[in-house]
N, C-alpha and C positions, 0 to 999 in steps of 0.2 A: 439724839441719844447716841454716845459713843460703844459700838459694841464690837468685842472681840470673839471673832467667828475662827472653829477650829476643824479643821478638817482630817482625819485618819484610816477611810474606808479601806483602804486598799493599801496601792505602794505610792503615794504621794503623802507628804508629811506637809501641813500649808497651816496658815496660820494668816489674818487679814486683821485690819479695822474698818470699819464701813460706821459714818455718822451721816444720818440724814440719808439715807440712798448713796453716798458720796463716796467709794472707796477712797481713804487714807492711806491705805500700804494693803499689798497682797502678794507675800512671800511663800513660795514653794520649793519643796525638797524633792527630788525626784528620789527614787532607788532604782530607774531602769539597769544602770550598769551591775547592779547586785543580782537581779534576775536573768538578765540577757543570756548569762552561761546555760539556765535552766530551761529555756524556751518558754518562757511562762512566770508568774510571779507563786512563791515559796510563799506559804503563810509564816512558816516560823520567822526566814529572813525578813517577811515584811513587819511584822512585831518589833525584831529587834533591830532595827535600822528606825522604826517608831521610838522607840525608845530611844537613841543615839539624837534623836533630829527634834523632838515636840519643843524641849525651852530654848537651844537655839535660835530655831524658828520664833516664837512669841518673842523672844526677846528684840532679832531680826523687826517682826512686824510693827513692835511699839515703836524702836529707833525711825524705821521710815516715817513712819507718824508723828513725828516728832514728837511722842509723849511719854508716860510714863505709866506703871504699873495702876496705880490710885486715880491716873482720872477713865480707868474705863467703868462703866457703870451698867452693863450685863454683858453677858457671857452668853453666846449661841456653839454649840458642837453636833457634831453627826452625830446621831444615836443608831443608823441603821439605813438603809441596808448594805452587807457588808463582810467581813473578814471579821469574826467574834474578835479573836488576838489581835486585829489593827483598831477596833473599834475601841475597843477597852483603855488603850495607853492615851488616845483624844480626850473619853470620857472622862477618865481617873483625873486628866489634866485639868480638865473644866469643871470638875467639881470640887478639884482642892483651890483651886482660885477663885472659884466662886463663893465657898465658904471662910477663905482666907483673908477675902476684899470684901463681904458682906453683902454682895449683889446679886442679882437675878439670873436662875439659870435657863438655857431651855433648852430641849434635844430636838434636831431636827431633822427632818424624812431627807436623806442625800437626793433624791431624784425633786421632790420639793423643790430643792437649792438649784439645781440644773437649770429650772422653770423660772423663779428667782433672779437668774443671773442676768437674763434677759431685761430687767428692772433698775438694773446698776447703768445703762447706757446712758443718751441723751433721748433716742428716739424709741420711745415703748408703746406697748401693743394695747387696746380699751378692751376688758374683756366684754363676750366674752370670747375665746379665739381658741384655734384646736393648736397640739402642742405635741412636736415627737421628741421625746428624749430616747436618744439612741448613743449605746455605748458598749463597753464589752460586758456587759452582766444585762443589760437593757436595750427593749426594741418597744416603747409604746407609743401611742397614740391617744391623747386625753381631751375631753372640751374641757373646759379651764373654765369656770363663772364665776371664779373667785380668788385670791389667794389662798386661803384651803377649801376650794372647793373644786374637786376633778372628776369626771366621770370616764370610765375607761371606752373607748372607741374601737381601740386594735391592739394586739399584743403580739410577741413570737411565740409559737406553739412549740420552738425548738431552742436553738442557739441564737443568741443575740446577735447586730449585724458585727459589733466591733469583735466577738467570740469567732464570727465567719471567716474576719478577714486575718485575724489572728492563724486562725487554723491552719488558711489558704497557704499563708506564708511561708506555714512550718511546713507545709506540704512540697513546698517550693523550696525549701530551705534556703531562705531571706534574712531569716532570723527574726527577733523580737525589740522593740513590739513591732504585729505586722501590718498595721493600718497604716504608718508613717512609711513604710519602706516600700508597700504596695502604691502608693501615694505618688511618690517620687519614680519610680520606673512605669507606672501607667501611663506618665505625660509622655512617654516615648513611645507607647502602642496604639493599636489601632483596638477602639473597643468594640468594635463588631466582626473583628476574627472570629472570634469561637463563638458557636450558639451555646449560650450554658442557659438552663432553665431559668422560668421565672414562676415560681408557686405559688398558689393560690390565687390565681388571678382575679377571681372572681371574690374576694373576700379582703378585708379591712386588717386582717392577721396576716403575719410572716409564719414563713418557714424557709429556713436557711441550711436545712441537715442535707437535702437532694443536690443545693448546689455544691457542696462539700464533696458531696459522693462522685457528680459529673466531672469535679478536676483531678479527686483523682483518677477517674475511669482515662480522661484526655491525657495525661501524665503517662498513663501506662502504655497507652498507644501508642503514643509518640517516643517511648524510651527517654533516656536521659541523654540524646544528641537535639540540644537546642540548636538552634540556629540564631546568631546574634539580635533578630529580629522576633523569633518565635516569643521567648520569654516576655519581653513587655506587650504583646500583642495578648497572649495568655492571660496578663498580671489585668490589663486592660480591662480584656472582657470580662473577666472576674469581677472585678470592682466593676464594673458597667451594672450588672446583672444585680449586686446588691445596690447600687444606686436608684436604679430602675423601678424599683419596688416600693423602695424608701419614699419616692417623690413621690410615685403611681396613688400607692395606696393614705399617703400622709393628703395629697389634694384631692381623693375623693373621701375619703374621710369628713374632709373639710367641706364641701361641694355638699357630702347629703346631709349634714349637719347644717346650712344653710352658716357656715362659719366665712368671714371674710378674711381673715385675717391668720396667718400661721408664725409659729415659734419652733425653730427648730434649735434644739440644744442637747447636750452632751458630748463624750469624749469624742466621736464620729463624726459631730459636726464642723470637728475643725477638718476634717476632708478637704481637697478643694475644689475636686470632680463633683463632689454631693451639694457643696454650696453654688457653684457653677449652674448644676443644674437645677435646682430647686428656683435660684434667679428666675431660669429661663423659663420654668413652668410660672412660677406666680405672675410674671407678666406676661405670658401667656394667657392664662386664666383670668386674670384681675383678680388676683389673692394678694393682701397685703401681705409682703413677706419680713420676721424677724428674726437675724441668727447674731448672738452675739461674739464680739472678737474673739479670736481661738484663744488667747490667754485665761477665758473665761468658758470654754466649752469643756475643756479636759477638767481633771479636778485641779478643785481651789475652795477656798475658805471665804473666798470674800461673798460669793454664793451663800456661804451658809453664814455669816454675816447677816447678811441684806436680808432674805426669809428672817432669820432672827428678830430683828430690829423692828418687822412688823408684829410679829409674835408678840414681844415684850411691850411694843407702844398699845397693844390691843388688849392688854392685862393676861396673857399666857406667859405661864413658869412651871419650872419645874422643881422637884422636891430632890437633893440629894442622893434620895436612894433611887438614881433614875439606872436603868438596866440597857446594854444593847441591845438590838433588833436586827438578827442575822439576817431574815426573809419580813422584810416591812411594804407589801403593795402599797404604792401610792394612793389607792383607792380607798386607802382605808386612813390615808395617815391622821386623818382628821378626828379619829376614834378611838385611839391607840392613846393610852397617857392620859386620856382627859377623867 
């Protein structure tokens, strides 16, 4: 089944073909440079950079596929969770071409698609297997015994880790986004300079607001006289302290679940300090580990594509008058719609 997966949650504008499991094209638009001035992404500017970028894109994704409008034969879009104004110009997109072409619609949970994307590889995971989608709106931890079937393990009880490292940044004034920039100056530090906390230790949840608090308390101490060294030593332990956690609690998760097997996916996991160490714990531990290629961790469509595809082969559709879903738990997505 050839299906055109659309994606609009945020500020990436993506658009994919996925036949058979097989990605055919997976085109994205970024708007980082449209938000970069703001420290953060603008709902309005992400709307309207949505609207400037959605038939481009499709149009982009059909050419790479070499195909054309008439042989795609369903339509998968985000329905949620998400930016109401970025969600709406996906949707609107997918329902007039699914009514246009006379084919099958369906909406699908964006953290869903995350999980998903893990599936688009060569080498994938038997469920059933625990699962952290971690990104800037997301920090979970799921057992997975089915493609819609999730039960929730761990969650953050505050700010997500990619919302952490965001913060840290602006703290730092890095700029945006701050996970990539944190990313690239940590490979210069040492990440056990600074003790920055690690919360909840004894628990399967996050909480990322106390280590926010400790950089800036170390910021203020130290004034604004870096030392050429100081800074990525700083940026280091920072990311140290949210990686730390990430692995900690995602392989005991896994360990009292009696799970062998882990998926780590979303925007965060294209990290390379978190995938680095994640390696080193799964073999460590004997935990089979899965993280798919960072083209596919950040957002994209080809993800909501592939969930799609199974969706549609399994007789789930949706009706036109399908609505977004601003706050959609994954724990529920299997409930929602039907």
């Amino acid at each position: 089944m050839i299906v055109l997966g659309i994606e609009s949650s945020c500020d990436e504008t993506a658009a994919a073909v996925v036949e058979s499991g097989k990605i055919l094209s997976n085109v994205i638009a970024s708007q980082v440079k449209f938000h970069s001035p703001y420290g953060g992404v603008v709902p309005e500017i992400a709307s309207r950079k949505h609207i400037e970028a959605i038939v481009p894109v499709i149009k982009q994704a059909l050419s790479d596929a070499g195909l054309e409008m008439k042989d795609i034969q369903g339509v998968a879009v985000t329905r949620g969770p998400g930016l109401v104004g970025s969600l709406l110009i996906g949707l609107s997109t997918a329902k007039a071409l699914a009514y246009a072409l006379d084919i099958p619609l369906v909406g699908v949970n964006h953290l869903e698609g995350h999980i998903a994307a893990i599936f688009l590889g060569k080498r994938v995971p038997v469920f059933p297997f625990a699962a952290l989608i971690v990104s800037g709106g997301h920090t979970n931890i799921y057992r997975v015994k089915s493609y819609r079937d999730f039960y929730l393990l761990g969650q953050t009880r505050d700010d997500a880790a990619g919302e952490a490292f965001d913060k840290g940044a602006k703290l730092l004034n890095l700029g945006y986004p701050g996970g990539v920039v944190i990313d690239k100056i940590a490979k210069d530090g040492n990440p056990r300079a600074v003790a920055f906390p690690r919360a909840m230790k004894d628990s399967t949840d996050f909480s990322f607001s106390g280590l926010k608090t400790s950089l800036l308390t170390t910021l203020k101490k130290l004034g604004r006289d870096f030392s050429a060294q100081e800074l990525p030593d700083i940026v280091a332990s920072y990311q140290e302290a949210i990686v730390d956690v990430l692995v900690d609690k995602t392989m005991r998760a896994a360990q009292e679940n009696n799970l062998n097997q882990v998926v780590v996916c979303g925007g965060v996991a294209a990290n390379s300090r978190l995938r680095q160490r994640f390696a080193e714990a799964a073999l460590k531990e004997r935990i089979e580990l899965f993280v798919p290629p960072v083209i596919l961790c950040t957002d994209n469509a080809a993800m909501i594509a592939a969930i799609g595809e199974i969706m549609l082969k399994n007789g789930r559709s949706d009706l036109l008058d399908l609505n977004a879903i601003s706050r959609w738990p994954l724990v529920f997505s299997s409930l929602e719609g039907e």
